[in-house]
N, C-alpha and C positions, 0 to 999 in steps of 0.2 A: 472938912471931913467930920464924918459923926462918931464921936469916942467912943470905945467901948468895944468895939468891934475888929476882930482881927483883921488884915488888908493885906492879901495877896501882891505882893510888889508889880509881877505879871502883869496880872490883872488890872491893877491902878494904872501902871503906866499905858498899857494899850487901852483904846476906848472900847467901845462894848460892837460898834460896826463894823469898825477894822477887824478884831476879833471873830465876829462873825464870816466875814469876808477870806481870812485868813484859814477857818475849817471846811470850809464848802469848797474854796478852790477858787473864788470869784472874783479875785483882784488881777487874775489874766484875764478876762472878758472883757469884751467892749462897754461905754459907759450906759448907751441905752438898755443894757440889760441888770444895770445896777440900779436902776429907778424904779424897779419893781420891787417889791416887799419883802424882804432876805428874811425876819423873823416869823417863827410860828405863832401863832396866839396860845399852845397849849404847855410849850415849852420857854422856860425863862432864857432868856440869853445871856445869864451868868453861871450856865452848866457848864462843868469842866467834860474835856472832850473824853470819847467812851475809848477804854484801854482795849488798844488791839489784842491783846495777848490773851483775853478771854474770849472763850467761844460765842459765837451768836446761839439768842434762844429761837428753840428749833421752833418751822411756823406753824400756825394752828390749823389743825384739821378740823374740816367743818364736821357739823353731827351727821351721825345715818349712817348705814352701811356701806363697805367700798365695793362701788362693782366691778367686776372684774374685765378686764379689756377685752375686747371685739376678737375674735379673730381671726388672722389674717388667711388670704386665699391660700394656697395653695398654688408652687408654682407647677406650669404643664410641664409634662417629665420630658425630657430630653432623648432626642432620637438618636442614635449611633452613627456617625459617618463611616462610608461605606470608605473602604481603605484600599487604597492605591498605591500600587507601585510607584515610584518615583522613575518617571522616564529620564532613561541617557541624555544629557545634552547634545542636540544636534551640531554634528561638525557644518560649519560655513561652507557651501557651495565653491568651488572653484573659480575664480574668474573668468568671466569670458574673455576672449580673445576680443580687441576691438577692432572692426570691420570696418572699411571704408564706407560712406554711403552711395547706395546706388546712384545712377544717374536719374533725372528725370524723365518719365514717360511722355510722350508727345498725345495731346490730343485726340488726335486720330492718324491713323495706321494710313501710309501712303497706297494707293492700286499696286498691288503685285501685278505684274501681266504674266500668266502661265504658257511657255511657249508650247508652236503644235506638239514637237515631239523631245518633251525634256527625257536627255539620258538619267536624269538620276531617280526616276519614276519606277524607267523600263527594265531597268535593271532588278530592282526589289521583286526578285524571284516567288520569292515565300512569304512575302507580305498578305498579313488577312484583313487587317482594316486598317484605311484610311478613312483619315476625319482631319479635314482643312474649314470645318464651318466656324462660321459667324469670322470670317474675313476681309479682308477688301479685294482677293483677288478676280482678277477681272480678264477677258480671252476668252477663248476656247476649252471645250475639256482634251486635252491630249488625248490622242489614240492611241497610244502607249499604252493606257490600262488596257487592252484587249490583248496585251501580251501576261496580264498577272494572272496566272490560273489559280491561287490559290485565293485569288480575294473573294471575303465572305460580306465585308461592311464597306459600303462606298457612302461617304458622307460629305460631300460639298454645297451644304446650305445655308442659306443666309451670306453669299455673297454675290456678284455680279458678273459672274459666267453668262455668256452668250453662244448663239450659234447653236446646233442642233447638237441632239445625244446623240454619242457613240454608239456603234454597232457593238451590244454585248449578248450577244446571243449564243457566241463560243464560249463563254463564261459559266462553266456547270454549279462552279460552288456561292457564286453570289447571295445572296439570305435577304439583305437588305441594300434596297436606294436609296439616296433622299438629297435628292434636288431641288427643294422649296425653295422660295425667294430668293430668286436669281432673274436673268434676263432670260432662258432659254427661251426657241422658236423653232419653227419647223414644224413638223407630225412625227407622228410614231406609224414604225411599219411594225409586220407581225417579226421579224426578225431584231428589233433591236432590243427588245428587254427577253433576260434568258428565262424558262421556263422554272428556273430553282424559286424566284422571288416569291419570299413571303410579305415584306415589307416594302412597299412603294409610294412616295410620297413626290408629288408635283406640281403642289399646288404654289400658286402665285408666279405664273410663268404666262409666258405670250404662244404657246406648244396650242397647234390649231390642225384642223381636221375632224376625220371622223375615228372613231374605236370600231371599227367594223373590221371583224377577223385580224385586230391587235391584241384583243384579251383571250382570247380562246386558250391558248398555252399557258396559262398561268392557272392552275386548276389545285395551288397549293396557297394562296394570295391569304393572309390574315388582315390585313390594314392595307386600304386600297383610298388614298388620297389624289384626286384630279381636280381639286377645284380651284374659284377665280382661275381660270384658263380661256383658252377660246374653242373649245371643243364642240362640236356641230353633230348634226344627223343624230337617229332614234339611240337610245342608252340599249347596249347591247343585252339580251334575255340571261346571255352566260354568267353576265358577271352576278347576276340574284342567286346563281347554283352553284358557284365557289362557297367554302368553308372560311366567308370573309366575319370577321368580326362588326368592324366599322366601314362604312361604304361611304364616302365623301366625293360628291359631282356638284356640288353647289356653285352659282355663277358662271355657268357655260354657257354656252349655245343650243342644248339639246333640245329638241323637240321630237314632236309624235309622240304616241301613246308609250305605257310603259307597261309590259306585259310579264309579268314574271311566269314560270313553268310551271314554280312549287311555292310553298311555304317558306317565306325569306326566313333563313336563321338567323339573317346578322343583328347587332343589339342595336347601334346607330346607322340608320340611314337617313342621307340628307340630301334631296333631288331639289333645295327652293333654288328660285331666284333663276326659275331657266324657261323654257318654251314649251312644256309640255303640256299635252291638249289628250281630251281621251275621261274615261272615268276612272277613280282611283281603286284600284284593285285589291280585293278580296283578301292576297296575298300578302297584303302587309299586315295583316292584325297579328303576326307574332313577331312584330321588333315591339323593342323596349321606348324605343325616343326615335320618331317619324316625323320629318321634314319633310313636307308641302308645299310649302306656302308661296306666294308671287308665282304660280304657273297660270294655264288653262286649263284645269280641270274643271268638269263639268257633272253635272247628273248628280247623284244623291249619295250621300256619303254610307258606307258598307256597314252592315248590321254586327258584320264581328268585329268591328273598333269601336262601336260605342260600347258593346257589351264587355269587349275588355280592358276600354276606359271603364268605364263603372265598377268593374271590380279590381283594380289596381293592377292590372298585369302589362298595361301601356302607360309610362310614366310620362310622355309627353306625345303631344298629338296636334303639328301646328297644319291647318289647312285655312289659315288667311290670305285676303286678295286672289282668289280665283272667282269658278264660276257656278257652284254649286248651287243647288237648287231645291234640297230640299237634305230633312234628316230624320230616321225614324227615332223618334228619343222623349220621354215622358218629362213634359217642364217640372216634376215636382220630385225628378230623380237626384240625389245629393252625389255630386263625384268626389271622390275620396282626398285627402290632405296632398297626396302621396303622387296624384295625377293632376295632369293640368291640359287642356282642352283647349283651342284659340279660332271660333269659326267665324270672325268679323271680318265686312269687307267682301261678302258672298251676295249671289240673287237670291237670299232670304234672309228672314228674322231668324236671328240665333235664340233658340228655345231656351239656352239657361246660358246665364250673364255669369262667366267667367275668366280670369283675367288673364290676358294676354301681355304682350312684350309692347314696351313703348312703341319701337318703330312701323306697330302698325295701324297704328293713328287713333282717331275716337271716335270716326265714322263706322257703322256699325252693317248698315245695307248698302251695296256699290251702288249707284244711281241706275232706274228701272232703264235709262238711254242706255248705255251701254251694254246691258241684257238684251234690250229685243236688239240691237245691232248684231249683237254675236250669233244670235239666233237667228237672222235674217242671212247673214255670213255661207253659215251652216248649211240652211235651205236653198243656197244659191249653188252650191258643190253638190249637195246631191242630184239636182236637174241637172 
């Protein structure tokens, strides 16, 4: 040691890197972090350590003015919730009662057979409407109902009754029939449907004959359905002069011409798919939707249907597959959204290409064979 100099005991006995080591806190660190340079170069490392107990010097402000801080947005102001009553707590539902489960339903419903004359029909005095449709019952209709005077609705359709209709001509209060899709057969006389019918519905039945002086008494008929039937002979003039709404004869048998008296009022009339022969008359251009088509008609289609095709007052106007022959109508006239017109399948070129219904093909002129045939037909009946 070099005399003369005082020597901190301390200090001599710890070395100058322990020391160091011992103020920084670095003798808990791993050792690769003690191979790097623990002293300062500006600072000796025989400084006694700085006394906590005096304040640190405060830090230096750089020069220049202080600016003042930014400031802050604004927050969006706060909207009032709107205040609610506090609803009652809901009391719990009752339990329900627990039910057995039904049985299971079968498939399909076995043929009821309705016998000739069930009592428990004939009895129901005061009964106004029966409705047995969309059944499986199968029989007869009892003649038992021509004991119900009060009945106003007879509804057995959509099942498979056979055999002809009862005699309900004593029947004052009847309103509505409706025998659709069933097996009926036989004809109608003028005595079996009663003159109250406003509602008549027959179609899809084997019911064969003619309508001659069977419609006459029905002069109050609103909806008059006979078709897919087998019904024969000319379509009676009377039924054009009822107050009918809808007039359905589609798929019979009718033939000859179709002559009406007056101005048909009805909105739907539909005459296709039968045997009528003749020129289509004058007297249909005030229905709404006119069914044509698959007859014999012949000659030149009427100047007041085109014209009220053209101005929307006939919304449908099908006269495909006959035999017509000519039409007065200007190819560069536009028929309106609203109407639709269908002349393909005629003895001539359809003046304006309009579209019609699939099933009546994409043949557009019947073949000119078949025109002179009919024609030659024609000329052989009148010699």
């Amino acid at each position: 040691m070099i005399s003369g100099t005082p020597i901190n005991p301390k200090v001599a006995i710890r070395p100058p890197r322990i020391h160091i080591l011992l103020r920084l806190g670095l003798h808990r660190r791993p050792m690769h972090v003690l191979r790097r340079p623990l002293h300062r170069p500006n600072r000796p490392l025989n400084t006694p350590p700085r006394d906590l107990t005096q304040p640190r010097r405060p830090p230096r402000l750089l020069p220049g003015p202080l600016r003042p801080p930014l400031p802050l947005p604004l927050p969006p102001p706060l909207t009032p919730l709107p205040l609610r009553r506090p609803r009652p707590p809901r009391r719990p539902p009752p339990p329900l009662p627990l039910l057995p489960p039904p049985p299971p339903l079968p498939r399909r419903l076995p043929q009821l057979p309705l016998r000739p004359n069930p009592p428990q029909i004939g009895r129901l005095r005061n009964l106004q409407t029966l409705d047995l449709s969309f059944n499986q019952l199968a029989g007869r209709i009892p003649q038992s109902i021509q004991t119900l005077t009060q009945l106003t609705n007879l509804i057995l359709s959509h099942n498979h009754l056979s055999g002809s209709i009862p005699n309900l001509s004593n029947s004052k209060t009847l309103i509505r029939l409706d025998l659709q899709h069933n097996n009926l057969s036989g004809s109608l006389t003028r005595f079996t449907l009663p003159s109250s019918l406003q509602h008549l519905s027959l179609s899809s039945n084997r019911i064969a004959g003619s309508l001659d002086r069977v419609l006459d008494r029905l002069d109050r008929i609103s909806y008059l359905d006979l078709s897919m039937n087998r019904f024969t002979g000319t379509v009676p003039s009377c039924v054009f002069a009822f107050p009918v709404a809808t007039l359905l004869l589609q798929r019979n048998g009718f033939s000859g011409p179709v002559r009406p008296v007056r101005a048909v009022e009805a909105q739907t009339v539909d005459l296709s798919f039968n045997a009528l022969t003749g020129q289509v008359s004058e007297m249909f251009s005030t229905v709404e939707n006119l069914y044509l088509n698959n007859n014999g008609f012949e000659g030149e289609v009427p100047r007041g249907l085109v014209d009220r095709v053209l101005t929307g007052e006939i919304k449908l106007l099908y006269l495909q597959h006959n035999y017509l022959t000519g039409i007065e109508m200007d190819p560069t006239a536009a028929i309106p959204e609203s109407s639709s017109m269908c002349l393909m399948y005629n003895c001539m070129v359809p003046p304006v290409e309009t579209p019609c219904p699939r099933r009546a093909g994409k043949q557009k002129v019947r073949p000119w064979k078949q025109c002179n045939e009919r024609r030659r037909r024609k000329g052989k009946k009148r010699k």
